[in-house]
Every structure is written in C-alpha cells, then in structure tokens.
One Martini backbone bead per residue (centre of mass of N, CA, C, O) as a GRO file, in nm:
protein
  111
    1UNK     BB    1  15.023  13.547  11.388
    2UNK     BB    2  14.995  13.873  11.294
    3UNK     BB    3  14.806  14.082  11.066
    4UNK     BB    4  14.636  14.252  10.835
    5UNK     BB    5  14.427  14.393  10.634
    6UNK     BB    6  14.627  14.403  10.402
    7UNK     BB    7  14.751  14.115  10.396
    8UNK     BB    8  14.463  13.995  10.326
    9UNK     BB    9  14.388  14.170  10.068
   10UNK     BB   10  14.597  14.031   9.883
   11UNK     BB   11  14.396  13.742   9.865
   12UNK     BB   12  14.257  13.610   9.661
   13UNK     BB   13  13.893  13.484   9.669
   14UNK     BB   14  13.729  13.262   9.472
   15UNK     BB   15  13.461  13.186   9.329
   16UNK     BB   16  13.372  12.843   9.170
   17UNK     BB   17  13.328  12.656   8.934
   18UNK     BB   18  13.343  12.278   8.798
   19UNK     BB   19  13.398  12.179   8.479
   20UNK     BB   20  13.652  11.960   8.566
   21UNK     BB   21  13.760  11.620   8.599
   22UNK     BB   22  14.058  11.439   8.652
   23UNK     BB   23  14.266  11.222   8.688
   24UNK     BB   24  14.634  11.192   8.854
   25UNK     BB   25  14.871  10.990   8.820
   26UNK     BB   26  15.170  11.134   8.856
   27UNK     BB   27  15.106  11.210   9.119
   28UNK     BB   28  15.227  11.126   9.436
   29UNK     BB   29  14.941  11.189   9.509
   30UNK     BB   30  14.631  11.180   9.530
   31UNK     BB   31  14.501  11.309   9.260
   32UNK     BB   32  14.325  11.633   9.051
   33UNK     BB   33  14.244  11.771   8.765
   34UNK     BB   34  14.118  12.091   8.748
   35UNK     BB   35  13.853  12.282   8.636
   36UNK     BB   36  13.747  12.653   8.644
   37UNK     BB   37  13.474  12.872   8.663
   38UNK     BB   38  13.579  13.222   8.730
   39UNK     BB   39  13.435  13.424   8.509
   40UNK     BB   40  13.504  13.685   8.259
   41UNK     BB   41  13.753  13.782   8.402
   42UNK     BB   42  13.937  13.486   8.485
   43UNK     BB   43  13.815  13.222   8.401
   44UNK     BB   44  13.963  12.914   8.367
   45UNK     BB   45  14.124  12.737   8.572
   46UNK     BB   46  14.384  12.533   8.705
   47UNK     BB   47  14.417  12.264   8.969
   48UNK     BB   48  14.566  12.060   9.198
   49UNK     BB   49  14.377  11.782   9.409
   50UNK     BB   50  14.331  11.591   9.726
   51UNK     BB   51  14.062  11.479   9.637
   52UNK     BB   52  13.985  11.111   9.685
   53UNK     BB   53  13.855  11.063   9.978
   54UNK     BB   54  13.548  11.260   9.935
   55UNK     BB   55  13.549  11.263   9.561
   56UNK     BB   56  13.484  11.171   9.325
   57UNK     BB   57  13.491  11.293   9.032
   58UNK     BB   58  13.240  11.342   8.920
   59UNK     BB   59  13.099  11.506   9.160
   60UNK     BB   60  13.231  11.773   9.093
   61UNK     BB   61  13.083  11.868   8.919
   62UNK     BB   62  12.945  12.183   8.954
   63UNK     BB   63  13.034  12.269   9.209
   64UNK     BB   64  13.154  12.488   9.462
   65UNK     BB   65  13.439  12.693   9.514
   66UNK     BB   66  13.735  12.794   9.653
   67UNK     BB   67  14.003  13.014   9.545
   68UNK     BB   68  14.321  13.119   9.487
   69UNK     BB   69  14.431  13.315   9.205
   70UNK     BB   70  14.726  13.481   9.294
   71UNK     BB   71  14.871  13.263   9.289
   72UNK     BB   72  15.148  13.101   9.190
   73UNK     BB   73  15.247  12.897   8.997
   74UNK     BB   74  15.244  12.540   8.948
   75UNK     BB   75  15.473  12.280   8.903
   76UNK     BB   76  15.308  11.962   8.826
   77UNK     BB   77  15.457  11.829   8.675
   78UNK     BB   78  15.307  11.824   8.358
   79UNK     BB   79  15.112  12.040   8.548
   80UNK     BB   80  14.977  12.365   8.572
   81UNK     BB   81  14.904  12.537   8.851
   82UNK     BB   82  14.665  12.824   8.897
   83UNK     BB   83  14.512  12.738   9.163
   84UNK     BB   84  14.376  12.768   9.520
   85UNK     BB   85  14.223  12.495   9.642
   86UNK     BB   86  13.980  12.509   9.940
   87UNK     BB   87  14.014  12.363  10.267
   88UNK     BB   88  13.988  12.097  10.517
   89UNK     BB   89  14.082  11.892  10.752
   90UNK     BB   90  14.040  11.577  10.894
   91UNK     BB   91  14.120  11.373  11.131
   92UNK     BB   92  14.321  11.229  10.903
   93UNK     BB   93  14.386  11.505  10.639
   94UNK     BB   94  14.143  11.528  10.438
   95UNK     BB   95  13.998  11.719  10.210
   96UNK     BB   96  13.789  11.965  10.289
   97UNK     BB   97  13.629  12.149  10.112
   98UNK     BB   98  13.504  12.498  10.007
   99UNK     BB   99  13.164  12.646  10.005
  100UNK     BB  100  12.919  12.763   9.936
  101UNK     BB  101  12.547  12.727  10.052
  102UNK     BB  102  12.507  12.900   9.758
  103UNK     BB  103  12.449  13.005   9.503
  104UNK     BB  104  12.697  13.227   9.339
  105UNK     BB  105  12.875  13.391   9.141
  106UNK     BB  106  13.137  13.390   8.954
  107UNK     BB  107  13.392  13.557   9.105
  108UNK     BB  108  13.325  13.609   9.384
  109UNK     BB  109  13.447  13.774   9.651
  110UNK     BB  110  13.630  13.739   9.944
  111UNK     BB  111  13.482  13.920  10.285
   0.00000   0.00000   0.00000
C-alpha cells in the first residue's frame, strides 16, 4: 500500500528521553511502564512496551527514543498508555527500540 507524503506527515514521531521505567505486571505480555519526557511543548507522557526480553528495566532510563506521540491513548488494564515507542522486531519478534544514534534535543520531530 503506498501512502502519501500528506499521510505520512500526520504521524508525529518524536525524540524523547526515558525518564522512568518500572515491570508491569498486571499487562498480559511481560512490559514495562515507561515515563518519556518529550521536552516543555509535550511534557512526560507514559507509556507500555514489551522491552523485557532486550532491555533490563534499569537500563532504560537514561534512553533516547522515537515514538509516536499523536497516536490516541490506549488503556492497557489500569495503565493508560499515551503514546506509541517505536522499535522492531529481532528474528524471534522481540521488541529493539530505535532512537538516534546521537544525543539531540527531546521533543525534536522526525522528517
């Protein structure tokens, strides 16, 4: 399916830090609960994702990531999930984030 460049351009995908991180038992699939701060125009937003298998919890803070920021909340059991960290799959389907391979200002948009 081929999209548009105006399609493509409604997806907010922004750089954030991981400024929290803790198990999430509760979720069906081993997760964690992720705060991100996407820096003073988007603020901290939070998040579920299945990094179990790649990422200690500790580990994670600290982090830079992409993730789609504009996409609708999602409510995962009592955890409401406010935007969508971007990764892919390894040869066995666990998540590997993506995230710049440089520091760079959070909140910063991709194009």
């Amino acid at each position: 399916m081929t999209i548009s460049y105006g399609d493509f351009a409604r997806i907010d995908i922004r750089v954030g830090t991981i400024v929290a991180a803790e198990p999430f038992p509760e979720a069906r699939r081993p997760a964690y609960k992720l705060s991100v701060d996407f820096g003073p125009e988007i603020g901290v937003k939070r998040s579920s994702a299945q990094l179990t298998t790649h990422y200690p919890c500790e580990a994670l803070v600290g982090r830079q990531i992409a993730a789609v920021v504009n996409v609708a909340p999602r409510q995962i059991g009592k955890f409401m999930s406010e935007v969508l960290v971007l990764g892919f799959p390894d040869e066995a389907g666990a998540v590997v984030l993506i995230g710049p391979d440089q520091r760079v200002p959070n909140g910063g948009k991709l194009f």
